[in-house]
C-alpha positions in Angstrom: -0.6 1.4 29.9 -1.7 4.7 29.4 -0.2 7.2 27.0 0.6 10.0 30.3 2.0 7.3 32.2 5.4 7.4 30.1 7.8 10.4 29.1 6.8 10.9 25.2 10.6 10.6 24.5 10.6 7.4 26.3 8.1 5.9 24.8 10.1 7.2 21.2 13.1 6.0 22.2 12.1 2.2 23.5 10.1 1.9 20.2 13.2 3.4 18.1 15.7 0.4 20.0 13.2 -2.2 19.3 12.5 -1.3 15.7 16.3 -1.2 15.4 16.3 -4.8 16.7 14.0 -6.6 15.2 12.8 -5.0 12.0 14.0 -6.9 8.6 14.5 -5.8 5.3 13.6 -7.9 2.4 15.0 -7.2 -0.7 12.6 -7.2 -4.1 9.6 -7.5 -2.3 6.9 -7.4 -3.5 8.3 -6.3 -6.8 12.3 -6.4 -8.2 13.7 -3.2 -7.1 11.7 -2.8 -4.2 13.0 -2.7 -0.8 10.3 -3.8 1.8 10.6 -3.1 5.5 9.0 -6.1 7.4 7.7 -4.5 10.5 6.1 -8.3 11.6 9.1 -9.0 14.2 8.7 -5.6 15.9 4.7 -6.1 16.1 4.9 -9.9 17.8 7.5 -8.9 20.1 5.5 -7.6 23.6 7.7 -5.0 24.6 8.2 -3.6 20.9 4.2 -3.6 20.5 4.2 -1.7 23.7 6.7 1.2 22.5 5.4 1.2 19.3 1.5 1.7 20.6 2.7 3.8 23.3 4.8 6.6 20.8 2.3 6.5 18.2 -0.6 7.2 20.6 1.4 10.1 21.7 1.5 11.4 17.9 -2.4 10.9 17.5 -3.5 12.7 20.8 -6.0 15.3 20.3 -7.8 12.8 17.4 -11.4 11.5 17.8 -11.0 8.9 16.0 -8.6 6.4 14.4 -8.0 5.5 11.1 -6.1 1.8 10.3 -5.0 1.6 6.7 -5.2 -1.8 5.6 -3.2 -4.1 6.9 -1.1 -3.2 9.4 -2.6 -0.1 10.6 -5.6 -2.3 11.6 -3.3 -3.7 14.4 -1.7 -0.3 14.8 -4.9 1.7 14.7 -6.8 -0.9 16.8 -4.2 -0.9 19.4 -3.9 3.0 19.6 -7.5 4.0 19.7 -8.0 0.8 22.6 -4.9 3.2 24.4 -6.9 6.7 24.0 -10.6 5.1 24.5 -11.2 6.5 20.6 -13.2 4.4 18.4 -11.3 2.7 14.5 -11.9 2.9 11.3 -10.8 0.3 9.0 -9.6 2.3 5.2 -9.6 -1.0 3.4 -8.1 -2.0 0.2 -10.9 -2.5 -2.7 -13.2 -5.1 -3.0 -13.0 -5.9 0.8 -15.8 -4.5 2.2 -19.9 -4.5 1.5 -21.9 -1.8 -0.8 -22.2 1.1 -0.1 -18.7 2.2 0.2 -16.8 5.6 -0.5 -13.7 4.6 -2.7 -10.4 6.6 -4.1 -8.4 4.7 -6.9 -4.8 6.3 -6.3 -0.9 5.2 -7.7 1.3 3.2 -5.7 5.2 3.3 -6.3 4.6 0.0 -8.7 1.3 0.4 -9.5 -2.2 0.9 -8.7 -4.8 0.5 -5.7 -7.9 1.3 -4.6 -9.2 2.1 -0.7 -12.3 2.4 0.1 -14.6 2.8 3.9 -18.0 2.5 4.2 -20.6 4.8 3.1 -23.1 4.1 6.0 -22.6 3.7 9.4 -19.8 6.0 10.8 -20.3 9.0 10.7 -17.3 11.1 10.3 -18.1 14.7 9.5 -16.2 17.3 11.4 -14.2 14.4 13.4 -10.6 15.1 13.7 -9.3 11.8 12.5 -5.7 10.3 12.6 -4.8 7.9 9.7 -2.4 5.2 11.2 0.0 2.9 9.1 3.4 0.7 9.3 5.7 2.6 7.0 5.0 5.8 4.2 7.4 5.3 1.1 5.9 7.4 -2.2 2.9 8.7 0.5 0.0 7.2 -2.1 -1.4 5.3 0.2 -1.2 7.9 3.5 -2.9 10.8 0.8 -5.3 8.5 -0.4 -6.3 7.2 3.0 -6.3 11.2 3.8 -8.2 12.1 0.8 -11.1 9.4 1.0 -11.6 10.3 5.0 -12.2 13.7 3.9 -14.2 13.1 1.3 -17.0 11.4 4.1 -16.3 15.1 6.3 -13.3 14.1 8.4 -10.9 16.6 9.3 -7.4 14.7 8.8 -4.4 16.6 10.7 -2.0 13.6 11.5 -0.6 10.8 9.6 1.3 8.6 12.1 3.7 5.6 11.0 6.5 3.4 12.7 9.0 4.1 9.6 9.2 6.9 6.8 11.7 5.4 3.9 13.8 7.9 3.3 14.6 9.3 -0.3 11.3 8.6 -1.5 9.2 11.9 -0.9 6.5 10.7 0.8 6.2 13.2 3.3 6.8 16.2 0.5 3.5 14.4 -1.1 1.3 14.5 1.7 2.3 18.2 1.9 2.0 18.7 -2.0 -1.9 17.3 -1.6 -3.1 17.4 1.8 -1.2 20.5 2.9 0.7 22.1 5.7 -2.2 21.5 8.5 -1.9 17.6 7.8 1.1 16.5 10.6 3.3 13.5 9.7 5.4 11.7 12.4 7.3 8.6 12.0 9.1 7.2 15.0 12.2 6.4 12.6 13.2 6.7 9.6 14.3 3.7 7.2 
């Protein structure tokens, strides 16, 4: 199903009900004291893949390309840029894919990571890219993902995710580093 062939607000709304539904929350995960939102029920139901792909290809129109941050953005992203007939990148965590790569070591909310693309291959200057993930918390990941993309000559201007944790200033981060050009949209808040 393509994006035009649904209201925008219909799509937001059947992929608000179903997150609603089915999402879980999993206490101390992956660390005590953190709150994890597990996504996983939403993504295996049909429908709730449907609404979910169908409202976040709404927030990435006008992209060239996709960007999946590893892991769950790879299912989000690949879905997506199947729906606008854009091409994916995979941002994956460190160590995952082959020399030569482009990498950005950045903090996470209990620690530290590393993402990395390839150098060769894609060629991404001037591209208008959206980075796709499940859920921003601290925004780490999202800037980093941003960060590294334009460091190989993409033009980031949307970071799209199912949920944005509330209270935890990921979204004033992304503007902190990236800016006011650089769009977030969640399709709820958690």
């Amino acid at each position: 199903m393509n994006v035009g062939d649904r209201d925008d607000s219909d799509a937001l709304d059947r992929a608000r009900a179903v997150i609603e539904r089915r999402a879980r929350l999993i206490a101390d995960f992956p660390e005590p004291g953190i709150a994890f939102k597990d996504l996983t029920p939403v993504l295996a139901d049909p429908d709730g893949l449907d609404a979910v792909v169908d409202a976040l290809a709404s927030a990435c129109s006008g992209a060239d390309l996709i960007a999946g941050v590893d892991a769950r953005g790879f299912l989000l992203g690949g879905a997506v840029a199947r729906q606008l007939g854009l091409g994916v990148v995979a941002v994956r965590k460190g160590g995952k894919l082959p020399p030569p790569v482009i990498g950005l070591d950045y903090q996470l909310e209990y620690g530290t990571a590393r993402l990395e693309i390839p150098e060769d291959g894609i060629d991404l200057a001037d591209r208008r890219v959206a980075v796709l993930d499940d859920v921003l918390a601290t925004g780490g990941t999202a800037v980093a993902a941003a960060q590294l993309l334009q460091r190989a000559g993409a033009r980031v201007d949307t970071i799209a995710v199912v949920m944005e944790l509330d209270g935890l200033s990921g979204r004033e981060l992304v503007a902190a580093e990236l800016g006011p050009a650089v769009r977030v949209h969640n399709l709820c808040l958690g």
